[in-house]
C-alpha positions in Angstrom: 105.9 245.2 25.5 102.6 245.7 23.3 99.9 244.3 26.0 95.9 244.8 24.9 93.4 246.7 27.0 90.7 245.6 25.1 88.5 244.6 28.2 85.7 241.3 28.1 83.4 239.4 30.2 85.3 236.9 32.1 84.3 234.1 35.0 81.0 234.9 36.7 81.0 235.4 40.4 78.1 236.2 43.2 76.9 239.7 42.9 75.4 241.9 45.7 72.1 241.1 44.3 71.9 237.3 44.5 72.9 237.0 41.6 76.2 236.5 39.5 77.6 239.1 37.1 81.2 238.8 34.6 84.4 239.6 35.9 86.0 242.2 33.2 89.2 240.7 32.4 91.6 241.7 29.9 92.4 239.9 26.3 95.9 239.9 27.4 94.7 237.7 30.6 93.4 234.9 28.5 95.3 231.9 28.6 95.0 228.2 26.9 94.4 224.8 27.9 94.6 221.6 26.9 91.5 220.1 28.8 90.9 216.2 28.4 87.5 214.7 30.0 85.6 211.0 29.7 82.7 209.9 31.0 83.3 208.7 34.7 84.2 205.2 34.9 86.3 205.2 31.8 89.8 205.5 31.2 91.1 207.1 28.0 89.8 210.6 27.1 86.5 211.3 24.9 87.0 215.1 24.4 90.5 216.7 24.2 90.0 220.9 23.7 92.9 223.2 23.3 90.9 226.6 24.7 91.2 230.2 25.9 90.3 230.8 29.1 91.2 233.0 32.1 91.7 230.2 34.5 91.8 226.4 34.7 88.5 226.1 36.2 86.8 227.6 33.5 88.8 226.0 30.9 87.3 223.0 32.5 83.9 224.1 32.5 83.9 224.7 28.9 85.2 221.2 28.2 82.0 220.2 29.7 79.8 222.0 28.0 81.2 221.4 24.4 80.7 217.7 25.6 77.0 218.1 26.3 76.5 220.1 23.4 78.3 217.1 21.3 76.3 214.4 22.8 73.3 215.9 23.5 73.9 214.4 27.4 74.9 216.1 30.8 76.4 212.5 32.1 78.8 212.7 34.9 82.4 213.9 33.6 85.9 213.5 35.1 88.9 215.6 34.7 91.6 213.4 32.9 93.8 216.1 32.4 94.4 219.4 32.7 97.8 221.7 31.0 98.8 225.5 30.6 100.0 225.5 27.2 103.3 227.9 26.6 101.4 229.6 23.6 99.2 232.8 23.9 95.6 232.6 22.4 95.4 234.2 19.0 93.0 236.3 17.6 90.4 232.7 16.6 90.6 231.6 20.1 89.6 235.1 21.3 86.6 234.7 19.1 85.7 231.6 20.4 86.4 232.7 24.3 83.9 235.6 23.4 81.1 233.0 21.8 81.7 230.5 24.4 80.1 233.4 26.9 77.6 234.1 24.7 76.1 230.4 25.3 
């Protein structure tokens, strides 16, 4: 089985410090989602993103922020949906996990 070792900067978390530092994850832990999210109060999806992410939480929190970028707002969101998608991230959606971090 050819698995990557290539280790990046994954999901922050609290720090002895106060502060929060990057989980290293592995390339091979990434993952991707199909995230849908809308404005609260309406029904049907505004942004639908197919991303790499280590977890569905964070998958979720980019959705969000690709929103605000978009519209230039930080309105209240909700989660329409959320799916683990059978196919691996390839090498474009490592790139954009990677510049997604760098925000």
């Amino acid at each position: 089985m050819n698995h990557e070792t290539v280790k990046i900067p994954g999901p922050l978390h609290p720090d002895l410090f106060g502060g929060v530092s990057p989980i290293t994850v592995s390339a091979g832990d990434l993952r991707m989602y199909r995230v849908e999210i809308a404005p609260e109060g309406l029904e049907a999806a505004w942004l639908v993103l197919e991303v790499a992410a280590v977890n569905a939480r964070q998958a979720h929190q980019f959705a969000v922020v690709d929103y605000a970028r978009r519209t230039g707002t930080r309105e209240p969101l909700a989660l329409v949906a959320i799916d683990l998608l059978d196919a691996p991230p390839g090498p474009a959606d490592k790139r954009a996990y990677l510049a997604r971090l760098e925000k």
